[in-house]
N, C-alpha and C positions, 0 to 999 in steps of 0.2 A: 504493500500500500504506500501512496505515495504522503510523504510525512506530513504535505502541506494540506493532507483532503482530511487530516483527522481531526475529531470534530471531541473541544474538551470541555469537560465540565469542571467548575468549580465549584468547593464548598465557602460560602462566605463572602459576603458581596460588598465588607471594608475596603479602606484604600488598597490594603495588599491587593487585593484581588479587582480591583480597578487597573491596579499600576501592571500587574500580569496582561490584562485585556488590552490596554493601549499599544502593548507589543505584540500580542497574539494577532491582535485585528491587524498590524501593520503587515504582516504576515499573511491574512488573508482569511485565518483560522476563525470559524466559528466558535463561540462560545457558547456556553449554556450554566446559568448559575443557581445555586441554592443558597436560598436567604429570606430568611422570615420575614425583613422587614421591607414592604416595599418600592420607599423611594431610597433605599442604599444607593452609597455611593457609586455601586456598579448597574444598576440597573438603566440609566441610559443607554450602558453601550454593548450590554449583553443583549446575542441575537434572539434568547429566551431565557427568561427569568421565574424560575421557580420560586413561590412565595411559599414559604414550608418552615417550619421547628427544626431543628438542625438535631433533631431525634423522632425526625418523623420517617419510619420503617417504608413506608409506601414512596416517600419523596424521595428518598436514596434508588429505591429500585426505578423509579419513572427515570432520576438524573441519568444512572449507570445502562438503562435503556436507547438513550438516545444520545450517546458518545460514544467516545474510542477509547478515552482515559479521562483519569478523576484523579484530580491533588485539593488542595485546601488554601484557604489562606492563614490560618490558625487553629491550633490543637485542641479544644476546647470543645469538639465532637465527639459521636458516638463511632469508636474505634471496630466496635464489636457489628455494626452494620456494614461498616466497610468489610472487614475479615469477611463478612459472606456474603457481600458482593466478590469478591475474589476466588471466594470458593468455590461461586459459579461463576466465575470466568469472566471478571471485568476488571481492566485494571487500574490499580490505581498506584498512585506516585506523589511521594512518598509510600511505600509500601505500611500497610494498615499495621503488619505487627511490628515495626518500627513504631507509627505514633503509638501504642500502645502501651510500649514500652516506656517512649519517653514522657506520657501524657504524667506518668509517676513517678515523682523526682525520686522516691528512695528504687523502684527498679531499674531507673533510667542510671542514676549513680553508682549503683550496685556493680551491672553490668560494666559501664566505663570502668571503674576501679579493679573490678577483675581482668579487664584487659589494658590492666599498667595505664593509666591516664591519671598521671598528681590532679589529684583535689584536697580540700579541708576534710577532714575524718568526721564520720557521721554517723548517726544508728538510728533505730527504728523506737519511738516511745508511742509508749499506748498508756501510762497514766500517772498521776502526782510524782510517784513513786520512782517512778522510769526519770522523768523531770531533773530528780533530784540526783540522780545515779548521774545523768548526762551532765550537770553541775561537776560533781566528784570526778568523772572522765575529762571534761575538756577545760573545766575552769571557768568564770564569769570575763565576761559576758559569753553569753553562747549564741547560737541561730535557732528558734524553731521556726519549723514550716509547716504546713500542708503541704500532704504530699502529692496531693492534684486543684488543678481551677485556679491555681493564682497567676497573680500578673501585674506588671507596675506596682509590685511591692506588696499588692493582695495576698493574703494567706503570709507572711511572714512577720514575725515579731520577736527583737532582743530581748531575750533573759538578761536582765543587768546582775541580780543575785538568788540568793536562796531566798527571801521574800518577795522575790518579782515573779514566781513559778506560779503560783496559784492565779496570779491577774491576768500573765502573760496565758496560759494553759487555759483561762475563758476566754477572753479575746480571739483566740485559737478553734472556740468551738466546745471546750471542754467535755473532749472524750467523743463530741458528735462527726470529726471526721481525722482521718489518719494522719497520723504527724511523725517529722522526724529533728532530732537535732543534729545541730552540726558546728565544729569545732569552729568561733571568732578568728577571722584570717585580719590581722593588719596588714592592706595591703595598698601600694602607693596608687595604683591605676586600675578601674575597672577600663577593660577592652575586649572587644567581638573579633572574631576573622571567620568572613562566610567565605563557603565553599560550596562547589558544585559538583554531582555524580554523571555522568551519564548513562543510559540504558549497558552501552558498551564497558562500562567499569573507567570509563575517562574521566580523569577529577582535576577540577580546577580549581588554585586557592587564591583568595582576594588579598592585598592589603589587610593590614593589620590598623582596624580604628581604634581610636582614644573616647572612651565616651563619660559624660559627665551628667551626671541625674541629680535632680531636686526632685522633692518627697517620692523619691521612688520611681517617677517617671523620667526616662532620655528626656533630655535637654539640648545638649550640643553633642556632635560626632567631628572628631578632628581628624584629619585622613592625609600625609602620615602619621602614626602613634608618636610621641615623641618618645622612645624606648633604643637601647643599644639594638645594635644590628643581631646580635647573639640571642638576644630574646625576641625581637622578632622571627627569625630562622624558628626557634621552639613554639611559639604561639601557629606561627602557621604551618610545623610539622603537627601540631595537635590537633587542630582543623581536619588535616589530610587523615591524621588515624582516625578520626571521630567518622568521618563517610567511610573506611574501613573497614572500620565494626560495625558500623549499620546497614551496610551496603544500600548505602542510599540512593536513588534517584532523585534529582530535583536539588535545591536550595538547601543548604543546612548555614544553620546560624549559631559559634558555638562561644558562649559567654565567658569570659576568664577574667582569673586576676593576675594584675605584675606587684609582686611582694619587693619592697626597698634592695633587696640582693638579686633580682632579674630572674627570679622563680616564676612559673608560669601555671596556675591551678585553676583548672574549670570548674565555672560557676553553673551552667545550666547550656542542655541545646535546646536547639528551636527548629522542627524539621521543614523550612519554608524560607521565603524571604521573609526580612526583618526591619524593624525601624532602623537599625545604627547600617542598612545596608542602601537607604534612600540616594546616599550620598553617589552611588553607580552610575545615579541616570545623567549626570553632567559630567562624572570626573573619570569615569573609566570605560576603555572602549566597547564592553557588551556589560551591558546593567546585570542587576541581579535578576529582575523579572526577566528582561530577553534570555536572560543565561537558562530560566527555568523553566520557559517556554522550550528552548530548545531542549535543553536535557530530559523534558516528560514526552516529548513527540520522535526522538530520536535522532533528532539534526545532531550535527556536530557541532562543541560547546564553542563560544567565542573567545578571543583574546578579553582577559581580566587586569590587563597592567593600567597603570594609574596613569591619566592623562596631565594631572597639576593637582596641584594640594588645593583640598577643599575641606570647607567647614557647612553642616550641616544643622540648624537648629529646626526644633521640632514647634510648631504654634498650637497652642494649648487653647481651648474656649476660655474666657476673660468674664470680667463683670456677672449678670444674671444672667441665669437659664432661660431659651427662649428663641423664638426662629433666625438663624444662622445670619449675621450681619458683618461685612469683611470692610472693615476701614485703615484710611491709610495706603491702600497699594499704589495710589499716584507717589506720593514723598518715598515710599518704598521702591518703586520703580525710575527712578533718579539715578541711580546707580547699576548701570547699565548691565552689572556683570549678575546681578541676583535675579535667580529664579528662584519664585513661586509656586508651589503647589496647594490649590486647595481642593479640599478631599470634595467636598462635594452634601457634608452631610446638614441636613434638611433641620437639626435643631444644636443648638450650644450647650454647652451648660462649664462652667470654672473647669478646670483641667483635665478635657476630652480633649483627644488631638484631633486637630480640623483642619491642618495641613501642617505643610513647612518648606522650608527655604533651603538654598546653598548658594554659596561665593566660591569662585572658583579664583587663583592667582597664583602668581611664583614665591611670593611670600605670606607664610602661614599666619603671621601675627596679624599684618596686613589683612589677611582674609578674615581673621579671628576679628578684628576690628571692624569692619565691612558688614559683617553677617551680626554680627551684635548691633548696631548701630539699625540694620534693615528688620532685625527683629524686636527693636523698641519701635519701627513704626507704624507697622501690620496690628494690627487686633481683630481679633472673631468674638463677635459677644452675642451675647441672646437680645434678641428685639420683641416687641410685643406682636408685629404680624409682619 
């Protein structure tokens, strides 16, 4: 079959799954989406749009009927509908027991740590008691998680001591869903390096970004890390094992930290494009989306090398909640080199991401200064109609 007559579904109809379409469609490629809600941000330019529960058994089998292949834009699916769609012979990419694995940070960890990948040391707690053991093991402050659903810092919360257990351990859900601790890494840098599978087992690895979060959410992506050359080579041989051992198809996105001595310990994957990989579609010759378009259809993967340093800030909804209101992009568009993306979505509310920006140029501070400056003068706020 010829790669460009297949016809793909997606789960999820957020920006990722907009920013996939814009390259699919340039392409030629029909799309077809699932997404409950229906003026998501994909639903303009999907050639059919399923409006469904993204645990609806009937809408999975309708999607996986009228494609070639199925990937997602975010993990936060039913894994177990996919697995049989597969069983009866539809594929999908990322392969189903892949998110499965990773949809739960302690199997998803587990698995990596058996196959040698340094991270912070971790274990499984199921109550008070378990709480206080992981205290005695790692020391204060520690990490608990949930060990599925979270996101932008969702499901996570510091143990500061042994009287912070019982507060932190309701916050948590207390007892109502699975948790795991894991040992405080002081570490100077968080940083991403996505990578790409193809069908054929061809992998391709990105740039090493620098990425900086307030309460939990990306903020800025800085592209190159500022990191010795010695630990980027490790960050992006860890990428390379991470599609390895998953043998993944499609986009992976693999969260690490750089420890003050140039250690390199993964934080979390992400089996998809990612926010800290936006920075692709201006600064590097095949985006993450084209990359992932091509690796789920079978084309051959594109060149990933970096075009010029670029910085990447992410635009968060502002003021009240309320139908989607973008000010500012005149004084924003003044400087010739920022592009804009806005996602498209139909209402705001204070720190939902509604788009974002990038500065491309030969000097990083320069850029850092530019995109700071372009991102004080954009606002998305909620309006009344």
């Amino acid at each position: 079959m010829n790669p460009l007559n297949k016809k793909i579904g997606i789960i999820g109809g957020g920006q990722l799954g907009k920013m996939m379409i814009l390259d699919a469609k340039r392409l030629g490629f029909k799309v077809v989406t699932l997404d409950p809600t229906e003026d998501c941000p994909s639903h303009s330019i999907s050639d059919t749009h399923i409006v469904a529960s993204f645990h609806d058994k009937e809408a999975y089998k309708t999607l996986a009927e009228s494609v070639d292949v199925i990937t997602y834009e975010f993990e936060h699916i039913d894994a177990d509908l996919l697995i049989e769609l597969e069983e009866a012979g539809h594929v999908v990419y990322p392969t189903a027991s892949s998110l499965k694995i990773i949809q739960n940070k302690f199997t998803q960890k587990s698995l990596l740590r058996e196959k040698g990948i340094e991270m912070p040391d971790f274990i499984k707690v199921d109550s008070l008691e378990d709480l206080k053991a992981a205290g005695m093991k790692f020391g204060y402050p520690y990490m608990l998680k949930a060990t599925t659903g979270g996101y932008d810092g969702k499901g996570n919360a510091v143990v500061k001591n042994e009287d912070d257990i019982e507060n932190q351990y309701n916050v948590l859900g207390g007892g109502k869903v699975d948790l795991m601790a894991e040992k405080f890494l002081n570490f100077s840098k968080e940083i991403s390096v996505l990578a790409c599978r193809g069908i054929d087992g061809e992998i391709t690895v990105y740039p090493v970004a620098e990425n900086i979060h307030k309460d939990s959410i990306l903020d800025e992506t800085i592209v190159p890390a500022e990191m010795t050359d010695e630990s980027q080579k490790k960050a992006m041989k860890m990428a390379h094992d991470v599609m390895e051992i998953f043998e993944g198809v499609g986009m992976f996105c693999t969260e690490m930290f750089l420890d003050d001595e140039g250690g390199i310990y993964l934080n979390e994957v992400a089996p998809r494009p990612h926010n800290s990989g936006h920075y692709t579609i201006e600064a590097t010759i095949s985006s993450q989306y084209e990359q992932h378009i091509r690796a789920i259809t079978g084309l051959p993967l594109g060149d990933v090398n970096l075009i010029s340093p670029v910085v990447m800030r992410n635009i968060l909804g502002s003021g009240q909640a309320g139908v989607s209101l973008v000010t500012g992009i005149e004084e924003t568009y003044k400087n010739p080199r920022v592009k804009v993306h806005i996602y498209g979505k139909a209402s705001s509310k204070p720190g939902r991401k509604m788009g974002h920006l990038t500065v491309v140029g030969n000097d990083i501070n320069q850029v850092r200064k530019e995109a700071n400056e372009a991102y004080h003068s954009i606002k998305i706020i909620g309006g009344d109609k």
